[in-house]
C-alpha positions as CSV (number, residue, x, y, z in Angstrom):
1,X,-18.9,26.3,33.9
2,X,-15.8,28.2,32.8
3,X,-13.8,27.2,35.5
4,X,-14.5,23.6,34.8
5,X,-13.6,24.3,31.1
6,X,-10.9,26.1,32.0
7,X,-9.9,22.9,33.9
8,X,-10.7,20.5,31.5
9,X,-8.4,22.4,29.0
10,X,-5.3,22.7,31.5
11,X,-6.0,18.7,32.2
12,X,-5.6,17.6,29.3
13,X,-3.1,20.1,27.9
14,X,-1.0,18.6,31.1
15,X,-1.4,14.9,30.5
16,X,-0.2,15.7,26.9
17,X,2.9,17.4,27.9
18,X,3.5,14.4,30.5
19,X,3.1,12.1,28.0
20,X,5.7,13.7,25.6
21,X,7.8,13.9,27.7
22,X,8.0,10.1,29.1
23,X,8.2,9.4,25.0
24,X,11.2,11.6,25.0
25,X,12.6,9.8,28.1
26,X,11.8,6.2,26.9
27,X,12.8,6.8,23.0
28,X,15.9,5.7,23.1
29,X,14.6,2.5,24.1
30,X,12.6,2.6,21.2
31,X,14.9,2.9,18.9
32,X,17.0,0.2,20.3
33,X,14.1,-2.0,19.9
34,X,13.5,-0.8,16.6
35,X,16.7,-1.9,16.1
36,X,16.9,-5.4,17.7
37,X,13.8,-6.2,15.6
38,X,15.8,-5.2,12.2
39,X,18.3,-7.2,13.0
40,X,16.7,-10.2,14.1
41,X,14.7,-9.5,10.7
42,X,18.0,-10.8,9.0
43,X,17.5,-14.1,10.6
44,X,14.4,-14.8,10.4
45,X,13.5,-17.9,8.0
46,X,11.8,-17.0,4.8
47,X,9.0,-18.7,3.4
48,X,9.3,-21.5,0.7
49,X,7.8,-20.0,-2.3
50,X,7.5,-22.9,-4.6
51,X,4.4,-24.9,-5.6
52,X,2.8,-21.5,-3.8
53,X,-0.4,-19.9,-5.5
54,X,-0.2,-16.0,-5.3
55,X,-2.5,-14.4,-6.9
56,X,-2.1,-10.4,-7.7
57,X,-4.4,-7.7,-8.9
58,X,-3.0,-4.6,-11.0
59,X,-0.4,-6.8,-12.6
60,X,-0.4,-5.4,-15.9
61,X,2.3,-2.9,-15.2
62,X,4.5,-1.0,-12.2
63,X,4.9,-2.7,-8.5
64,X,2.4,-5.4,-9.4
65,X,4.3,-6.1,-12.7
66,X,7.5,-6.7,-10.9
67,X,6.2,-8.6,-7.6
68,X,4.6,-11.2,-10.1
69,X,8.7,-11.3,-11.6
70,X,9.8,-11.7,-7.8
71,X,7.3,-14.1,-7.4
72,X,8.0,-16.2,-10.3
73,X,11.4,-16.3,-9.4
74,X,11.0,-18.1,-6.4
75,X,9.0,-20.6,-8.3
76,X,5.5,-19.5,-7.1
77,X,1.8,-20.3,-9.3
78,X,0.5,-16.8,-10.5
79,X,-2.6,-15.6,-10.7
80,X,-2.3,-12.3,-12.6
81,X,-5.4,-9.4,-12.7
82,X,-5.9,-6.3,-14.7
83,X,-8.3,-4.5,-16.6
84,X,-8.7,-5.3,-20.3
85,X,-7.3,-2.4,-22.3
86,X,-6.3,-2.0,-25.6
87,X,-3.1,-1.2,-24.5
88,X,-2.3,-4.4,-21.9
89,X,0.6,-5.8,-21.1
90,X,-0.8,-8.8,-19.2
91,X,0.1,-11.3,-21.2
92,X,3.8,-10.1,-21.9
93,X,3.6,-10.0,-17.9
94,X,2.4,-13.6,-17.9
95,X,5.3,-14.8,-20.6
96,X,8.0,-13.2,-18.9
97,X,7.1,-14.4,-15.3
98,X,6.9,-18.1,-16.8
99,X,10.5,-17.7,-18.3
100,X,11.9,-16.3,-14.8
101,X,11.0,-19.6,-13.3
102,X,7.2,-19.5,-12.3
103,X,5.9,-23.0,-13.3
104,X,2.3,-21.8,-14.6
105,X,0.4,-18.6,-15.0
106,X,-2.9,-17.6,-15.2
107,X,-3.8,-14.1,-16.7
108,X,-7.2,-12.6,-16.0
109,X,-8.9,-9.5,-17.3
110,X,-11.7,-8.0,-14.7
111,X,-12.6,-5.2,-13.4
112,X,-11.8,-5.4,-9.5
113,X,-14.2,-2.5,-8.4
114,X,-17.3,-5.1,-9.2
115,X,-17.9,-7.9,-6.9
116,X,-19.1,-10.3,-9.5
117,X,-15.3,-9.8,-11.1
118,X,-13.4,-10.5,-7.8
119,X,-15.8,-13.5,-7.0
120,X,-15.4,-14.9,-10.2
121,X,-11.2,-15.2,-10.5
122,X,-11.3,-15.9,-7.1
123,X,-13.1,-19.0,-8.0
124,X,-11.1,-19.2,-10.9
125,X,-8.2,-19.3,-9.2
126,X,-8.9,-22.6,-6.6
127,X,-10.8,-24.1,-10.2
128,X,-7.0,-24.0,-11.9
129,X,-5.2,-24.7,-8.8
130,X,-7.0,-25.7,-6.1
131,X,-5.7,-23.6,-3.8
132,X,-4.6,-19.9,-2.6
133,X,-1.4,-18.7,-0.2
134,X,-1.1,-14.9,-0.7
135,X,-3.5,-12.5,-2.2
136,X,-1.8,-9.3,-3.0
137,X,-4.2,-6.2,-3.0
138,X,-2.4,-4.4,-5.5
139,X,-4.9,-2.3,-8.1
140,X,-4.9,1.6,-7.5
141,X,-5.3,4.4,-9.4
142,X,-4.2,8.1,-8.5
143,X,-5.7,10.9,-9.7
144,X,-4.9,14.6,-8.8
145,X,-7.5,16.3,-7.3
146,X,-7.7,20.3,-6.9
147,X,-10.3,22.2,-5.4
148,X,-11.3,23.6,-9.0
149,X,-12.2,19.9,-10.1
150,X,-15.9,18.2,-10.1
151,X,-15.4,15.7,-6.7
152,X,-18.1,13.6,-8.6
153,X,-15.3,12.5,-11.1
154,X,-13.5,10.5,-8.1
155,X,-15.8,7.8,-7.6
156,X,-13.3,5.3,-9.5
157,X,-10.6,6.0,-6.7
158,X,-12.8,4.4,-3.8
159,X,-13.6,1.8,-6.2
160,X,-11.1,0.6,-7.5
161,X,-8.4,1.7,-4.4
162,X,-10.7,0.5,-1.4
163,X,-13.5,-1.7,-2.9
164,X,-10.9,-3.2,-5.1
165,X,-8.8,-4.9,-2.3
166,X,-12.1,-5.7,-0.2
167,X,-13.7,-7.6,-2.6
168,X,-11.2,-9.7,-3.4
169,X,-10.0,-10.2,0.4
170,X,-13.9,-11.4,1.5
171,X,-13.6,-14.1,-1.3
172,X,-10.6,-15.7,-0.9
173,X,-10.4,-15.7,3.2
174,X,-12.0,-19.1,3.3
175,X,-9.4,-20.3,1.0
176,X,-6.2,-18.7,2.9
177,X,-7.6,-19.8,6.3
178,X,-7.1,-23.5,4.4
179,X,-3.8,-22.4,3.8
180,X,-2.6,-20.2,6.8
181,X,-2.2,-17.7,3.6
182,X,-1.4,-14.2,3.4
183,X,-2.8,-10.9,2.6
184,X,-0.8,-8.0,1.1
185,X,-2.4,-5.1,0.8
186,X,-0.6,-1.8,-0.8
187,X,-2.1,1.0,1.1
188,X,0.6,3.8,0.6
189,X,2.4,5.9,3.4
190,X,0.0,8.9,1.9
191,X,-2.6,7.3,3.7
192,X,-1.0,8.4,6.7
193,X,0.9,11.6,6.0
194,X,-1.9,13.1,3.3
195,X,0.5,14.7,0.9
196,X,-1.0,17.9,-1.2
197,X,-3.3,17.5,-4.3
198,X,-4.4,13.9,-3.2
199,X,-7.4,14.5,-1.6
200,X,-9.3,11.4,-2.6
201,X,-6.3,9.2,-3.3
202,X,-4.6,9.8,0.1
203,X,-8.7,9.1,1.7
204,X,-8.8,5.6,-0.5
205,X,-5.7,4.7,0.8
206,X,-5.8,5.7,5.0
207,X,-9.6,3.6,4.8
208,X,-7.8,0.5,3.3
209,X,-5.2,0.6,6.8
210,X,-7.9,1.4,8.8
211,X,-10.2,-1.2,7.7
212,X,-7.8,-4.2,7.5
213,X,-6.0,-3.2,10.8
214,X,-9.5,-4.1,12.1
215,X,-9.6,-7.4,10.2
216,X,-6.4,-8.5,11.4
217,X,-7.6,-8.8,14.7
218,X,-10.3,-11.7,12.8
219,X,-8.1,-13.6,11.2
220,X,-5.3,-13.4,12.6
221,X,-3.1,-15.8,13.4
222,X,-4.1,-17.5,10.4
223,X,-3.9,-15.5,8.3
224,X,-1.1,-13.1,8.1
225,X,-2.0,-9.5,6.7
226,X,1.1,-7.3,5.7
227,X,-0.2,-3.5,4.9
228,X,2.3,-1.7,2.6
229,X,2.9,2.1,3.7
230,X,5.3,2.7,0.6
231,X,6.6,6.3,-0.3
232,X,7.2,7.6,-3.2
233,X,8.3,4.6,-5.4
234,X,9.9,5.5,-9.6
235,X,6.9,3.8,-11.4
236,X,4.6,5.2,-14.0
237,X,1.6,4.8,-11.6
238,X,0.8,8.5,-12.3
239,X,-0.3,7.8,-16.2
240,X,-1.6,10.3,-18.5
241,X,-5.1,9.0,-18.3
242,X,-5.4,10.7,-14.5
243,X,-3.3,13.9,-15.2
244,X,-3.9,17.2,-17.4
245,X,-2.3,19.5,-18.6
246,X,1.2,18.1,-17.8
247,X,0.2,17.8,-14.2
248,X,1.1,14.6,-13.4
249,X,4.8,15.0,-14.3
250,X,5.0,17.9,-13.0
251,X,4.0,16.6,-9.7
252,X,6.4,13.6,-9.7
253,X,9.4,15.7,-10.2
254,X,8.2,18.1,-7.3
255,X,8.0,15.0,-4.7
256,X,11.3,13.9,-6.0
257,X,12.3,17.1,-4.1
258,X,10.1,17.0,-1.2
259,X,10.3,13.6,-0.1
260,X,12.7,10.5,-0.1
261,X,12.3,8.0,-3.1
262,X,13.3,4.7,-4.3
263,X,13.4,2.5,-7.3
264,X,10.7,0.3,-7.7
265,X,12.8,-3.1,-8.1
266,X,14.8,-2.9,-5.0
267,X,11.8,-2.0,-3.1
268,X,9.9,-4.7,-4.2
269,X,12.8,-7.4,-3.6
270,X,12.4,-5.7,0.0
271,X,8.8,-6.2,0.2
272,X,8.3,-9.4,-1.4
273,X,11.2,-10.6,1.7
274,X,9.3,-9.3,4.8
275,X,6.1,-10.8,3.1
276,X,7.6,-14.1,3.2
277,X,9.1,-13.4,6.9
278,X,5.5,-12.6,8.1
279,X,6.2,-8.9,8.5
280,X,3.0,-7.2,9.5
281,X,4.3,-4.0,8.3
282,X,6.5,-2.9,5.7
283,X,7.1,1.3,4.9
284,X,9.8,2.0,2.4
285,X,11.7,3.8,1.8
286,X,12.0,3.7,5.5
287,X,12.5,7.3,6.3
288,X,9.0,7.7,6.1
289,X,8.5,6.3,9.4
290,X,10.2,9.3,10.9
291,X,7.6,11.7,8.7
292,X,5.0,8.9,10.6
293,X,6.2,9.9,14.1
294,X,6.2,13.5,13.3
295,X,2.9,13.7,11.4
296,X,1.4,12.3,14.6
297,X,2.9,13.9,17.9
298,X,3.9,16.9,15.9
299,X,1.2,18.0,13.0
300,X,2.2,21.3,12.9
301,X,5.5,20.8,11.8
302,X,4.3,18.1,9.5
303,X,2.2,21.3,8.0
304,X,5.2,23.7,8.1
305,X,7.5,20.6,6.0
306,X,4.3,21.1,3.2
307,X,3.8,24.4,2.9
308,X,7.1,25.5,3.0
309,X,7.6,23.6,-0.1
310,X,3.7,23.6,-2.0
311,X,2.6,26.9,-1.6
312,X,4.2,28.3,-5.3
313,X,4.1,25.1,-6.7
314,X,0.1,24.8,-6.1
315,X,-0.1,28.2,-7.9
316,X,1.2,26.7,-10.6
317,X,-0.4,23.2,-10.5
318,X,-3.6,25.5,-11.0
């Protein structure tokens, strides 16, 4: 039996250090398809926005805010979602995306971690319209979670960031297959690489790519589904409401170090062009694809990159 253990081991250990090194051999192939695809990205027609229906959840403010403005510019129908707060901006969102050039705009307050919410401006949506192009998943909260906190507290993150994009998706795919629509759904690059202190946000986000990378194969090709692996973007999607004690901006200015960034209007302009050129997926900024490739062939120096950095910092964070 420990021979055939033994073997087992040295099997696989062998086939893994075969396979590395045929990746090694044919990389450079990779990259020069890599390559050839961004280029022919720069030629590849765009679609015609206008008299479009897109309809967008978690609106009210940071990359939802300013797709609906990218949207509207191209002379797209909104459908706007958020949660009714006392502090909302949804209808300034609404105002302002009609003045850059959207011809109508309709604002909704629900909740889209209930079903009944989602099914309902879903509906509302074909009512004012009568129809549906792109649904973009876009509501998400993210809370910092330590080891010190009550877990119970996180139910709201697989609500609102996994539930939140399902619900909507499963009522409007009859209404994009009409269409040949889209679906957009922000999933987050930490959903791959599982940065520090986001346990249940980084959990949220790697079950949204794994469950719509298994939808795309039912809907596909007529429906188009575009999963957002998007770094660390300038927003103020890490609001007072999830952080304590100064935790939150604390953390932001610490990933400023430890990771590439970008500002959020340019990397929506980006995203909002590879939705319309039927980009499957689109990872800005796009250095993270690099901590992709390392985080899977290599997850010990994907470990090493964190710790070498966290270690003090989480001390502190405490």
């Amino acid at each position: 039996m420990y021979e055939a253990c033994f073997n087992n081991r040295f099997t696989n250990t062998l086939v893994l250090y075969i396979f590395l090194l045929v990746l090694l051999l044919v990389s450079p192939f990779l990259f020069a398809w890599e390559l050839v695809n961004s280029i022919c990205s720069c030629f590849r027609s765009k679609e015609n926005m206008s008299g479009k229906v897109v309809l967008i959840t978690g609106a009210s403010s940071g990359l939802g805010e300013l797709m609906a403005y990218e949207y509207a510019k191209l002379g797209a129908y909104l459908v706007i979602i958020a949660t009714k707060k006392p502090e909302s901006r949804l209808e300034f969102v609404a105002n302002k995306a009609r003045e850059l050039g959207s011809p109508d705009v309709l604002f909704i307050f629900a909740d889209v971690s209930k079903a009944d919410d989602c099914r309902m401006f879903v509906e509302d949506t074909i009512k004012h319209f009568g129809r549906l192009d792109h649904l973009v998943c876009n509501a998400g909260i993210g809370p910092l979670y330590s080891i010190n906190n009550d877990a119970t507290k996180f139910t709201p993150v697989m609500d609102i960031n996994f539930w939140g994009s399902v619900y909507p998706t499963h009522f409007a795919i009859p209404h994009l297959m009409k269409t040949n629509g889209k679906i957009v759904v922000n999933a987050s690059c930490a959903g791959v690489l599982n940065p520090p202190r986001g346990g249940f946000y980084n959990a949220s986000k790697a079950a949204l790519i794994s469950f719509y990378e298994s939808l795309r194969f039912e809907v596909s090709p007529t429906i188009t589904i575009t999963i957002l692996t998007l770094g660390y973007i300038q927003t103020n999607f890490i609001t007072a409401k999830y952080s304590r004690n100064g935790i939150g901006v604390r953390l932001r200015k610490d990933m400023r170090d430890v990771v590439p960034t970008m500002d959020a209007e340019p990397c929506v302009k980006v995203v909002v062009d590879g939705i319309r050129k039927g980009a499957t997926f689109i990872t800005e900024p796009r250095f993270n694809k690099a901590l992709f490739l390392i985080q899977f062939l290599f997850p010990q120096l994907h470990q090493f990159y964190f710790n070498m950095y966290f270690p003090s910092k989480n001390r502190k964070l405490k």
